[in-house]
C-alpha positions in Angstrom: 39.7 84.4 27.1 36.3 82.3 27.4 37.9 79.8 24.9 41.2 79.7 27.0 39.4 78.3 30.2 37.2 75.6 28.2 39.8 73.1 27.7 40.9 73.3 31.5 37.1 72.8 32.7 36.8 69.6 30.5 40.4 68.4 31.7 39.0 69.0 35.2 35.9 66.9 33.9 37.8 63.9 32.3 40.5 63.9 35.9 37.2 64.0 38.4 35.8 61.3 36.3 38.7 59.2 36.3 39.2 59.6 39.8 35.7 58.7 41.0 36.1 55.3 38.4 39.6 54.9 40.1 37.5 55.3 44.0 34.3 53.4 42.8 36.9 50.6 41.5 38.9 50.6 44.6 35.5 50.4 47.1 34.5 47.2 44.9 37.8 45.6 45.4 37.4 46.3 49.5 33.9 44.8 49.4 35.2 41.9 47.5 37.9 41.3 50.1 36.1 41.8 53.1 32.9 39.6 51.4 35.5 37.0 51.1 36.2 37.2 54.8 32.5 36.0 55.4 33.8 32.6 55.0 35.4 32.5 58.5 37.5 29.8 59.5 36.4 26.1 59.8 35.9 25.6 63.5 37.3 23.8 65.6 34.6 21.9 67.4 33.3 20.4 64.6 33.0 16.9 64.6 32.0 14.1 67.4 33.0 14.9 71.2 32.6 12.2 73.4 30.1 10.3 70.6 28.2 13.7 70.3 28.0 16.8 68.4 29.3 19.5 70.0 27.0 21.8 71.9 25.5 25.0 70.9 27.2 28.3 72.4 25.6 30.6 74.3 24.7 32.7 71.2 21.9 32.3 69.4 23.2 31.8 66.2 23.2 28.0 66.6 20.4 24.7 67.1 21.5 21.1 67.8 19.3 18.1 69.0 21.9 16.2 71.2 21.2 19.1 74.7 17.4 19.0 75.0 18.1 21.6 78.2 19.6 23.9 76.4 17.3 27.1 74.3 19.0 25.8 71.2 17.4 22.5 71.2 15.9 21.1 68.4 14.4 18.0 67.5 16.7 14.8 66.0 15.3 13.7 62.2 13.8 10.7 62.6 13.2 7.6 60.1 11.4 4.4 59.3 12.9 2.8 57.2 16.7 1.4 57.5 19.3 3.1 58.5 21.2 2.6 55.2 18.3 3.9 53.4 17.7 7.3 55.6 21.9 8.1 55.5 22.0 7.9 51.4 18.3 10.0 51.8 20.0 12.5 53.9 22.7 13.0 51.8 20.5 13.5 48.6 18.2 16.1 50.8 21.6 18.1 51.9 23.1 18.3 48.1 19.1 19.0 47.3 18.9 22.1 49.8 21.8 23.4 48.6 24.2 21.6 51.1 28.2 20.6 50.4 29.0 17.9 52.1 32.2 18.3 53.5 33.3 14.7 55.3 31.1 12.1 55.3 31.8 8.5 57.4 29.2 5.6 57.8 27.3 7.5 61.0 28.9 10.9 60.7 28.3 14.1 58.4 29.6 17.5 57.6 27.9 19.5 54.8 28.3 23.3 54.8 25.7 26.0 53.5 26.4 29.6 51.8 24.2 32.5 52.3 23.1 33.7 49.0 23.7 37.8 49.3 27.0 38.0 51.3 28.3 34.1 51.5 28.2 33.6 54.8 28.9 30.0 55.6 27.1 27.5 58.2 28.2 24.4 59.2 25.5 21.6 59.4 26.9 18.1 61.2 24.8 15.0 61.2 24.9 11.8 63.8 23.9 8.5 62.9 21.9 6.7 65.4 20.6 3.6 63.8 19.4 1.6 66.8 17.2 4.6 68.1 16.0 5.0 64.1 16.7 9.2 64.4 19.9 11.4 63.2 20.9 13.9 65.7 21.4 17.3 64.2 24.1 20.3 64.6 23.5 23.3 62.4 25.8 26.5 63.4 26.8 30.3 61.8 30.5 30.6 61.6 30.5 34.4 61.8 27.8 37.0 64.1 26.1 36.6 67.0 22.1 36.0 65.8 21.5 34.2 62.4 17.7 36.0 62.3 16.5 32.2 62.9 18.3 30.8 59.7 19.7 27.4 61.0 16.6 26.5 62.8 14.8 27.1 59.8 17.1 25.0 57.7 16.7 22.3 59.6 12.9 22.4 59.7 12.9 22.9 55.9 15.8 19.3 55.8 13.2 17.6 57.9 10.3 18.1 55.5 12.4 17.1 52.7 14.1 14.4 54.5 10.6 12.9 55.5 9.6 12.6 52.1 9.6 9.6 50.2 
């Protein structure tokens, strides 16, 4: 009898273990799908409004330089040399950082960032402003509410590298 009930304990074995590979295999393939989500959509305020960036919202997962009175504020990158020569530098510093640039005119650029964990993705916009010698700055989280300072400190870490020769 103790030789009966062996085969049906390891049969029990082998199904609980194909079922908890089946489950763990199932739970990846939801993580994977909702991770993908992280993207969010491209928003629709991107771009120039008026000859501006867009404003922040009221959350604080957001800093731009064009609303000095707003908490969101950060300084515009600004430049000596010419204008020509701080655009193309910009556009190295983005791809440098880790930056995709996403549209790109002669005063005018989109480049968008991807957390390294969970993909999250950031949009970062850039205004020309040649006669005032600065680049006004936009740098937003598509998805949550607080970004745990992230943008602000991307754009701190673009102006040291942007600043550089």
């Amino acid at each position: 009898m103790m030789f009966a009930s062996r085969p049906l304990k390891y049969a029990i074995r082998i199904e609980a273990t194909w079922e908890a590979e089946h489950l763990m295999k199932q739970s990846i393939l939801l993580v994977l799908v909702l991770l993908q989500g992280c993207s969010g959509q491209v928003p629709d305020g991107l771009g120039l409004h008026d000859g501006q960036l867009a404003p922040c919202p009221q959350s604080p997962n957001c800093v731009g330089s064009e609303y000095p009175q707003h908490d969101s504020h950060i300084e515009a990158l600004r430049f000596d040399d010419t204008p020509a020569d701080a655009w193309r530098r910009l556009q190295r510093t983005v791809r440098e950082d880790g930056g995709r640039i996403e549209q790109q005119t002669e005063t005018y650029l989109w480049a968008t960032w991807r957390s390294r964990l969970f993909r999250f993705v950031d949009d970062v916009e850039f205004r020309l402003e040649p006669e005032q010698k600065r680049i006004e700055v936009r740098s937003a989280s598509r998805l949550g509410h607080w970004d745990l300072g992230v943008n602000r400190d991307r754009v701190e870490r673009l102006r040291d590298a942007f600043q550089r020769p």
